[in-house]
C-alpha distance (Angstrom), angle and dihedral (degrees) to the residues before:
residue distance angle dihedral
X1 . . .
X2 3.73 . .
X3 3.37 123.1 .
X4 3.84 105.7 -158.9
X5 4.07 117.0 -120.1
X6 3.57 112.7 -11.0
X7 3.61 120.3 -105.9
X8 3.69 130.3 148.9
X9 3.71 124.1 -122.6
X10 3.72 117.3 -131.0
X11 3.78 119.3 -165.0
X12 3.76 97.4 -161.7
X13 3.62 120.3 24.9
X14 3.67 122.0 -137.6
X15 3.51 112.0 -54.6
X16 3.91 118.0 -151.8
X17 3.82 90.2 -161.4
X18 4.37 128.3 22.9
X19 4.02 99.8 -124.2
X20 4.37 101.5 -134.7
X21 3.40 134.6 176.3
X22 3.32 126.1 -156.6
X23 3.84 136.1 -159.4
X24 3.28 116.8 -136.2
X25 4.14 110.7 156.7
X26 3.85 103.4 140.6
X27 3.68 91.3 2.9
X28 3.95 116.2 133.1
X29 3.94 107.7 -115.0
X30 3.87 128.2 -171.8
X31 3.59 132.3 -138.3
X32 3.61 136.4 -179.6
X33 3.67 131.6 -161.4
X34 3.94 136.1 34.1
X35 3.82 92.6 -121.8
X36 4.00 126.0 122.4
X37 3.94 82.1 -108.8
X38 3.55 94.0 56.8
X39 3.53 88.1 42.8
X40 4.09 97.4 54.1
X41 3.95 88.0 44.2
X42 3.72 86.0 49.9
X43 3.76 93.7 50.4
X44 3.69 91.1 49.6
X45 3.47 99.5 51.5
X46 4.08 88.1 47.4
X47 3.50 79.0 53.0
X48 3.65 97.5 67.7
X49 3.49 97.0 48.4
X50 4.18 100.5 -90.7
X51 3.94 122.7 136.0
X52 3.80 103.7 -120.8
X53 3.41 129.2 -157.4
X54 3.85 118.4 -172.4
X55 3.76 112.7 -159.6
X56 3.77 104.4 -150.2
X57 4.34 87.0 -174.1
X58 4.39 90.2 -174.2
X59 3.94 106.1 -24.0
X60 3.35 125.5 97.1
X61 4.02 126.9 -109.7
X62 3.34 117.4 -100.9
X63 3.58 111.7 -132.9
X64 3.84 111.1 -110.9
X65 4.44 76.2 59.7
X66 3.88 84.1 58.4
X67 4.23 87.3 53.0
X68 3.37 93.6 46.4
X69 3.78 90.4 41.2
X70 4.17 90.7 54.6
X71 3.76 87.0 41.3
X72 3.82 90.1 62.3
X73 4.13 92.0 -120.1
X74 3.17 94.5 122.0
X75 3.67 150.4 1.2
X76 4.18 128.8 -129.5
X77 3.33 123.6 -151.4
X78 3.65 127.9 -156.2
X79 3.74 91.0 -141.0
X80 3.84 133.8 103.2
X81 3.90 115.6 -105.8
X82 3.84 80.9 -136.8
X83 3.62 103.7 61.9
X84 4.22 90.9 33.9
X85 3.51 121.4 108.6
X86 3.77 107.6 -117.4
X87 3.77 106.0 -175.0
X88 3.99 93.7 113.6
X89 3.44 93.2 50.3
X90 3.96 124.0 121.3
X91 4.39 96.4 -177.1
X92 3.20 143.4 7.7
X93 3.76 130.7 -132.6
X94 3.88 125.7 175.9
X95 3.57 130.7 169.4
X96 3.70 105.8 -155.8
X97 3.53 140.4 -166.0
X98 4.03 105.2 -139.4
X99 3.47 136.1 -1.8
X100 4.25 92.5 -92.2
X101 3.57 92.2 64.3
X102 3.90 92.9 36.9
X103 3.44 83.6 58.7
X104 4.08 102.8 45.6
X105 4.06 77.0 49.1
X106 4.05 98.8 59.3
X107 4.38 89.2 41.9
X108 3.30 88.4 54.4
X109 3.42 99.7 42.8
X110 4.11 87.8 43.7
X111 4.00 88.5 48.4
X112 3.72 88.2 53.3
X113 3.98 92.6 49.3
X114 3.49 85.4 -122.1
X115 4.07 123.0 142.4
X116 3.81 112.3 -121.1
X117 3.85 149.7 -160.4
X118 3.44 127.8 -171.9
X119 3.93 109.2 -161.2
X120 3.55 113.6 -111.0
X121 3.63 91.9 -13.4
X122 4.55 100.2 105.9
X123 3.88 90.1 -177.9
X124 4.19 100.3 66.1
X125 3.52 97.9 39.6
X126 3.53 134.4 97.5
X127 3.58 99.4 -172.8
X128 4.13 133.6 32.4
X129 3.54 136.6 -174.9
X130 3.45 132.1 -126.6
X131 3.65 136.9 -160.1
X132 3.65 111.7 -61.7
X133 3.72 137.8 -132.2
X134 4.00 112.4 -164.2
X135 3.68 123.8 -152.9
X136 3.70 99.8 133.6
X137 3.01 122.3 -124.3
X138 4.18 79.6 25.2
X139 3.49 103.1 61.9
X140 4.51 112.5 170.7
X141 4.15 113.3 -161.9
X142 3.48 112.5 -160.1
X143 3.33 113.4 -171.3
X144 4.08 135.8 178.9
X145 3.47 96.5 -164.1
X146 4.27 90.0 -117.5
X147 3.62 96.0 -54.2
X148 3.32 110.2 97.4
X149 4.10 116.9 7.8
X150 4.09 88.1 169.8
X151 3.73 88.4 61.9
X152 4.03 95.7 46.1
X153 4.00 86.4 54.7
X154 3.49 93.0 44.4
X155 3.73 93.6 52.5
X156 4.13 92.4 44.8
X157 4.05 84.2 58.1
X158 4.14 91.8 55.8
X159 3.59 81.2 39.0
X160 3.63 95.8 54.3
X161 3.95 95.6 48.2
X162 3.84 99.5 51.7
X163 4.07 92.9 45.0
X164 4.41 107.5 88.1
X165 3.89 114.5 -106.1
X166 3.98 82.0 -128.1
X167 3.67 97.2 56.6
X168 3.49 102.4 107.6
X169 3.82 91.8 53.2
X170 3.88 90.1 49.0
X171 4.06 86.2 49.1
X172 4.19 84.2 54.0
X173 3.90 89.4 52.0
X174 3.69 88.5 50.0
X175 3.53 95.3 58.2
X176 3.52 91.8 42.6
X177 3.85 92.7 57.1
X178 3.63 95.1 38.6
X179 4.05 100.0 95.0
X180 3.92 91.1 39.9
X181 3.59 98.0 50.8
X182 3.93 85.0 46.4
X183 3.74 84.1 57.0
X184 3.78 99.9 48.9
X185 4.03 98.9 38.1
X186 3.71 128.7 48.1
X187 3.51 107.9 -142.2
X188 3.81 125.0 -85.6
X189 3.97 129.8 60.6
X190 3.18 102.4 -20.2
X191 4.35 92.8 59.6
X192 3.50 82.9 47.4
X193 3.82 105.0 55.3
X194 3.55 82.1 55.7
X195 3.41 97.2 49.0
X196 3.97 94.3 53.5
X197 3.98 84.6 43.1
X198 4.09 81.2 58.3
X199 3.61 95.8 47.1
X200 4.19 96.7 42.5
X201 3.67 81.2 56.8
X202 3.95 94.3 56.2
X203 3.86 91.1 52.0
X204 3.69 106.8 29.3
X205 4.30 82.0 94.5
X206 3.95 89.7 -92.0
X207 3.84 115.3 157.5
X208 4.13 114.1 -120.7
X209 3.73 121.7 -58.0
X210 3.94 111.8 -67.6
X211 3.75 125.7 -135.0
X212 3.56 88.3 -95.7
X213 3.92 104.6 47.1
X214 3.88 95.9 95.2
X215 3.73 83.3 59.4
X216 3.77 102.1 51.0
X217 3.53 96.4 34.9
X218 3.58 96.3 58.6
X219 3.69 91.5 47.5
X220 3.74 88.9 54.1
X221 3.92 81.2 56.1
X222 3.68 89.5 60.3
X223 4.06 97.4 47.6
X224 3.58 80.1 51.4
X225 4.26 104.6 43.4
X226 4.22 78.0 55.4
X227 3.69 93.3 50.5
X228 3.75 113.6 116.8
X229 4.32 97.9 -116.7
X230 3.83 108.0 -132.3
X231 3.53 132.5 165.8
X232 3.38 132.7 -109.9
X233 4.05 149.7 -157.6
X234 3.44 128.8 -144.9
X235 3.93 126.2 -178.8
X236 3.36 112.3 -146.2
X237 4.02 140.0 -161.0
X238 3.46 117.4 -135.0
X239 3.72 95.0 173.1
X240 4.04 121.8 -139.7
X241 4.04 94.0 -41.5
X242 4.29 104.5 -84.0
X243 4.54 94.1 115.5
X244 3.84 83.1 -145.6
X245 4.01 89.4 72.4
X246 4.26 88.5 60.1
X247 3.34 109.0 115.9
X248 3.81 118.9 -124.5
X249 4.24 94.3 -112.4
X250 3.94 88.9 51.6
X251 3.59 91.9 52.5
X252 3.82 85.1 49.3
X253 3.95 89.9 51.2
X254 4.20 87.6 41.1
X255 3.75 82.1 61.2
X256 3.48 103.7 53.3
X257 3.41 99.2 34.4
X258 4.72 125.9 132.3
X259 3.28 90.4 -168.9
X260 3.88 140.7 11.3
X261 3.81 118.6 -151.8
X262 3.86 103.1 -162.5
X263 3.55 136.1 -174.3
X264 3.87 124.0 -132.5
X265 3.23 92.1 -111.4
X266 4.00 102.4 69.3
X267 3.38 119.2 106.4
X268 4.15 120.1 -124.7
X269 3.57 87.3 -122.6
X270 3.77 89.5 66.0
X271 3.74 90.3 42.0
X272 3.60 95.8 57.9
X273 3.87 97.3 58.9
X274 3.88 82.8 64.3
X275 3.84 130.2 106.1
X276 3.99 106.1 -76.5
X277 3.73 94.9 -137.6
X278 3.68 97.8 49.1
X279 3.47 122.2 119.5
X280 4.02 109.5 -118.9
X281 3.45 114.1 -151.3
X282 4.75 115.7 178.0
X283 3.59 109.6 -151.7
X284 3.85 88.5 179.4
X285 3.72 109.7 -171.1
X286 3.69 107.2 -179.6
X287 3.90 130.7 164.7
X288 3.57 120.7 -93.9
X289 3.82 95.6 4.6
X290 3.59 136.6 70.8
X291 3.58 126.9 -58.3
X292 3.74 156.4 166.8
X293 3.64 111.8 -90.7
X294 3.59 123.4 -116.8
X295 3.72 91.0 -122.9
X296 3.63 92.6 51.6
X297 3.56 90.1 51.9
X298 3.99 92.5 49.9
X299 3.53 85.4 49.3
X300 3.87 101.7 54.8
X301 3.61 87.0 41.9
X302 3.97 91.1 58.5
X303 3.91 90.4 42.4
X304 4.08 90.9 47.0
X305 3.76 90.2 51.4
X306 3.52 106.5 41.4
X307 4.07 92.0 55.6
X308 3.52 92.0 57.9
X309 4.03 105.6 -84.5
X310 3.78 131.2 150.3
X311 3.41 96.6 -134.2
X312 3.94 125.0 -155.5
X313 3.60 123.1 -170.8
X314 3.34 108.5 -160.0
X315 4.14 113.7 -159.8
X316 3.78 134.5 -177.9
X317 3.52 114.1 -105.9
X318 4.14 114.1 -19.6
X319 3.65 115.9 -13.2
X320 4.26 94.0 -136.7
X321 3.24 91.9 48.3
X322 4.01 109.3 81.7
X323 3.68 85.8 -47.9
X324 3.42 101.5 112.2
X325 3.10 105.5 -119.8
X326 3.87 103.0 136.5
X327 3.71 79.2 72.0
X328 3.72 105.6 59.8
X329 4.13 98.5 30.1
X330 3.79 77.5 59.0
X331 3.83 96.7 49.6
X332 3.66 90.6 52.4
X333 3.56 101.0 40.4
X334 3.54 87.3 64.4
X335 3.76 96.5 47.2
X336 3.72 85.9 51.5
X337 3.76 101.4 -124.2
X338 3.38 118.4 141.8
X339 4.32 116.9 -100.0
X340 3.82 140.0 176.3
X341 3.42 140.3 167.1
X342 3.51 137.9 -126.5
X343 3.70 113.2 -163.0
X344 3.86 123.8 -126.3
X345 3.98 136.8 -148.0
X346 4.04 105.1 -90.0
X347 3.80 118.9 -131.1
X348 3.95 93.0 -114.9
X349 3.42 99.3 47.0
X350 4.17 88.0 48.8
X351 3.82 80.3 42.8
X352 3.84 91.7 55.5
X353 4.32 97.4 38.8
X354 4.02 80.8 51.5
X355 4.02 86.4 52.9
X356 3.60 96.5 36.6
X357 4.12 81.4 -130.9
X358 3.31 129.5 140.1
X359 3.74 120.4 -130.4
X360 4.03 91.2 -152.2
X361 3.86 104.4 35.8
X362 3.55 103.2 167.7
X363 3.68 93.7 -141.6
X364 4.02 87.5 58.7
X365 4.09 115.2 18.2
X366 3.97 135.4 29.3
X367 3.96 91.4 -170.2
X368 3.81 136.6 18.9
X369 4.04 117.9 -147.2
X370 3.83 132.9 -155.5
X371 4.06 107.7 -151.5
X372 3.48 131.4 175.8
X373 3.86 118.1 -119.8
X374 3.13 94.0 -152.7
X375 4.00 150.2 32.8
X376 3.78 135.7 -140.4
X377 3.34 98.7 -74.4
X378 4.08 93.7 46.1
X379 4.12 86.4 -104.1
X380 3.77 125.3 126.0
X381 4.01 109.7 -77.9
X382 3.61 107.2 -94.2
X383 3.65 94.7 -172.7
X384 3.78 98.9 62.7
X385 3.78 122.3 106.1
X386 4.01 96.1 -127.1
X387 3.49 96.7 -177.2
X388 4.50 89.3 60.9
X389 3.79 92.1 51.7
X390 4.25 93.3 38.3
X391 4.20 79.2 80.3
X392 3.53 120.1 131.9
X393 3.54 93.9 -154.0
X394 4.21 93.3 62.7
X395 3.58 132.2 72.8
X396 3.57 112.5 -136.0
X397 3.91 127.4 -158.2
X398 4.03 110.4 -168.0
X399 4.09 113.7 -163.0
X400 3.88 125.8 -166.1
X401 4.33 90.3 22.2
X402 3.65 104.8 119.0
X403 3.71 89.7 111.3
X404 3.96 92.5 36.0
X405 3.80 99.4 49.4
X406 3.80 102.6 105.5
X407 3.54 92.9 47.5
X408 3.82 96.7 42.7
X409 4.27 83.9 53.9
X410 3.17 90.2 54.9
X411 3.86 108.7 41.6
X412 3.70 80.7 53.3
X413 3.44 96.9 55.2
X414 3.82 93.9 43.2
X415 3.89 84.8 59.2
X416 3.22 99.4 54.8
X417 3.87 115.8 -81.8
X418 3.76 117.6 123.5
X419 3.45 126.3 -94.4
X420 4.15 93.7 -132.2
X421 3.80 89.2 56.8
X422 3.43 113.4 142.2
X423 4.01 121.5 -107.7
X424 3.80 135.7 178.0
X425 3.73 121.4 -163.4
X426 3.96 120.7 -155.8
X427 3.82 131.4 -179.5
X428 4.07 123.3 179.5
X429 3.72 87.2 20.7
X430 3.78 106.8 -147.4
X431 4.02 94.6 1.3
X432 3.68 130.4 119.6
X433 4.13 93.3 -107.0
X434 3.90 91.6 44.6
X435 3.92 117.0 145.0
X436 3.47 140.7 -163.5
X437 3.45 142.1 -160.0
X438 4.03 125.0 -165.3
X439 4.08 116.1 -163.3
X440 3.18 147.0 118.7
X441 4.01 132.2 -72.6
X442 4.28 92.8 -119.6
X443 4.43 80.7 55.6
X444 4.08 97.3 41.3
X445 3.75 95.6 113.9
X446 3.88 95.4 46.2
X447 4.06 84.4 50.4
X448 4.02 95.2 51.0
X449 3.93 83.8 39.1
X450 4.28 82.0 61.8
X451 3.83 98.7 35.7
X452 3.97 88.0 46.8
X453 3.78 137.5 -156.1
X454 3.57 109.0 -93.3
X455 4.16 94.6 85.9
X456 3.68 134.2 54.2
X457 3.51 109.2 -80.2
X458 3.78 138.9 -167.0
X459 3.76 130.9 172.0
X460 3.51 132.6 -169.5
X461 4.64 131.8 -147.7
X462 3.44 112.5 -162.7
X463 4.16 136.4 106.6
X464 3.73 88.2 -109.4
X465 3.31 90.9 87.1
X466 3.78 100.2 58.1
X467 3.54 82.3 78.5
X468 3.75 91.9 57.5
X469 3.60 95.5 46.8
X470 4.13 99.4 47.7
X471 3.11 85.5 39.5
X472 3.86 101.2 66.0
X473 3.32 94.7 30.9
X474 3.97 87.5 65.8
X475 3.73 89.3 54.6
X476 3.20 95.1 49.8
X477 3.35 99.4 54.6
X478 3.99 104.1 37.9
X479 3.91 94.6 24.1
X480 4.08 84.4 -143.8
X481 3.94 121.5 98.1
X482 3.79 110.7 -119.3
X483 3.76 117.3 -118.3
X484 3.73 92.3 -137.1
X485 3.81 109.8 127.5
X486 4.03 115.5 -109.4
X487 3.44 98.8 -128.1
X488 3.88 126.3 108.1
X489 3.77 141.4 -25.9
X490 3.68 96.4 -51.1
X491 3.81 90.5 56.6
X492 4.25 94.1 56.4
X493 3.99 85.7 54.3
X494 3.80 85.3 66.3
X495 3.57 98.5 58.3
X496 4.32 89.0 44.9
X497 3.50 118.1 119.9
């Protein structure tokens, strides 16, 4: 079966650091130095649960070590790390003067077979922290990898006001439930539908766990253990390719999916939002190259569903909207497996944010239009009524044309619409390699000819784009916005040549 343009899928992408955590209650932990530093990296590994000992050797301690000292967190030791015997030891943490002794600290360490950091020093450490986000037992790292510290903290404070106030008690419920729900559910979908029913209740704005949550929760888990387990299909949006444009329920349905069924034209940045242990499946179907057949694609669905899968099937763009979806909801409506449909960003209207234009400005369009360029064979449409979308009072958005453009121009023109009518060309809508092309209808081959064929395309016909056009062609040439209002005919002359 084809499989569209090769591409590998990645379920991580490259990481510059390997996010670990390590458990250290009881576990004996070494620190050097009698410095705040020391002292903070002290504290936080008394946090976890480790017995510290900070080896002062001949400095003095400073004095959040004495707190901790008469708080029984840790213990200091008038000793130098580099006459101590460190066979007990789980880590290593040294706050050194210079880069000799940093480096006498990490061979020592490494001779010892002990992990190290060296505080502030990147290059003899093993391990780092990040900025931390504490819900014990959720605990988030966040970590830069040294380069920039401001951004880690700034990204634990977002962090910080998006995670429930409750979570930590919800976490403690969790464990609690763990073993019994291991009990009463053999693993697979069925634990994990009520496992997602758990977490929707932690952030559906619900308070803390009440005295009696144990108890309804793991009756839920019995409703749900009796359950009939059936598959399922959902067709899902992925907008034009930027992840931000996801909607928050197709995350949701990322998250949970078996098995992803992509098309080639998703980017890996979407991808990687996704469940980790999903299977991911590309069904490319691309014009003018080879491709998975829709009725293979129908087919796997079926099979996917019937044996129990979550299905997700993950579409470019907005799944009603030349996405052919009519297709596959009717496929599985007739096998009787359950499907929905969560919609996506469309190209044009990512075209249009990425514009700021509007499709329907009243000064220049009544209606906007989405038309195929082209038809099952990869011809111009002969089924379209030219003549109805050759109005000058309609904005029209063509998808799939690349190859059609110069004849779509000048079909239009032939019935009726004039040759100067704006046109904007677009290709990786909303992606970091995007391009656009501003002209004319009379010049929409040439345009195509210069944004290519290779990409996903869309164009768009319509006087709103005049605006567009003069518009950036002002800035460019005097670098300083006009103050002319926006509004009307009178307006556009301003920004004229």
């Amino acid at each position: 079966m084809a499989t569209g343009r090769a591409r590998t899928s990645v379920r991580m992408e490259a990481l510059a650091v390997l996010p670990l955590f390590f458990q250290l209650k009881g576990k004996p932990v070494l620190v050097a130095g009698g410095s705040d530093a020391a002292a903070w990296k002290a504290e936080l590994m008394a946090a976890a649960g480790a017995d510290v000992t900070v080896f002062l050797g001949r400095e003095a301690a400073d004095e959040a070590l004495l707190a901790l000292e008469a708080d029984g967190r840790v213990h200091l030791s008038g000793a130098d790390w580099s006459t101590t015997d460190w066979t007990a030891f789980e880590l290593a943490l040294g706050d050194c003067e210079n880069d000799t002794e940093a480096q006498a600290f990490r061979a020592r360490a490494k001779a010892e077979g002990v992990p190290v950091n060296v505080i502030d020093k990147p290059a003899y450490c093993d391990f780092q922290f990040g900025s931390i986000v504490n819900r014990s037992p959720v605990v988030v790292g966040i970590s830069t990898d040294g380069a920039a510290p401001i951004l880690g903290q700034a990204i634990r404070r977002r962090i910080e006001t998006q995670l429930p106030k409750a979570l930590a008690e919800w976490a403690g419920l969790a464990a609690r439930l763990r073993d019994a729900i291991s009990l009463r559910m053999k693993p697979g979908g069925a634990r994990r539908a009520f496992w997602e029913h758990f977490v929707d209740l932690i952030f559906s704005g619900a308070s803390g766990p009440d005295e009696r949550a144990e108890e309804r929760l793991l009756a839920r888990a019995e409703v749900i253990a009796m359950r009939p387990q059936t598959g399922s299909v959902t067709l899902v949006g992925a907008g034009p390719g930027d992840p931000e444009l996801l909607t928050l329920k197709a995350m949701r349905v990322l998250q949970s999916a078996d098995v992803i069924l992509f098309d080639d034209l998703i980017s890996p940045q979407v991808l990687e939002l996704a469940r980790r242990e999903a299977k991911r499946m590309l069904v490319g179907k691309r014009g003018g190259r080879a491709s998975c057949r829709q009725e293979d694609i129908n087919r796997m669905m079926l099979d996917l569903a019937r044996s129990g899968k979550r299905v997700v099937r993950l579409k470019s763009g907005d799944p009603s909207v030349f996405g052919r979806s009519g297709e596959e909801i009717t496929e599985l409506q007739h096998a009787g497996i359950p499907v929905s449909v969560i919609p996506g960003i469309t190209a044009a209207s990512a075209l249009a944010a990425g514009t700021t234009t509007s499709l329907t400005h009243r000064d220049c369009a009544q209606s906007v239009r989405f038309v195929t360029g082209h038809s099952r064979k990869g011809e111009l449409p002969t089924d379209i009524d030219w003549r109805a979308i050759a109005d000058p009072t309609t904005t029209t958005m063509f998808y799939m044309g690349g190859r059609t453009a110069g004849e779509i121009g000048a079909r239009l023109i032939k019935d009726g619409l004039p040759p100067e009518t704006p046109v904007l060309i677009a290709s990786n809508i909303s992606r970091a390699d995007e391009k656009r092309w501003h002209g004319t209808l009379a010049g929409l081959g040439d345009g195509m000819a210069e944004i290519g064929y290779d990409d996903p395309v869309l164009f768009g016909v319509g006087r709103v784009f005049t605006r567009k056009t003069a518009m950036t062609e002002a800035i460019a040439e005097t670098r300083v916005l006009p103050l002319t209002p926006l509004g009307g005919a009178h307006s556009l002359s301003a920004f004229s040549r």
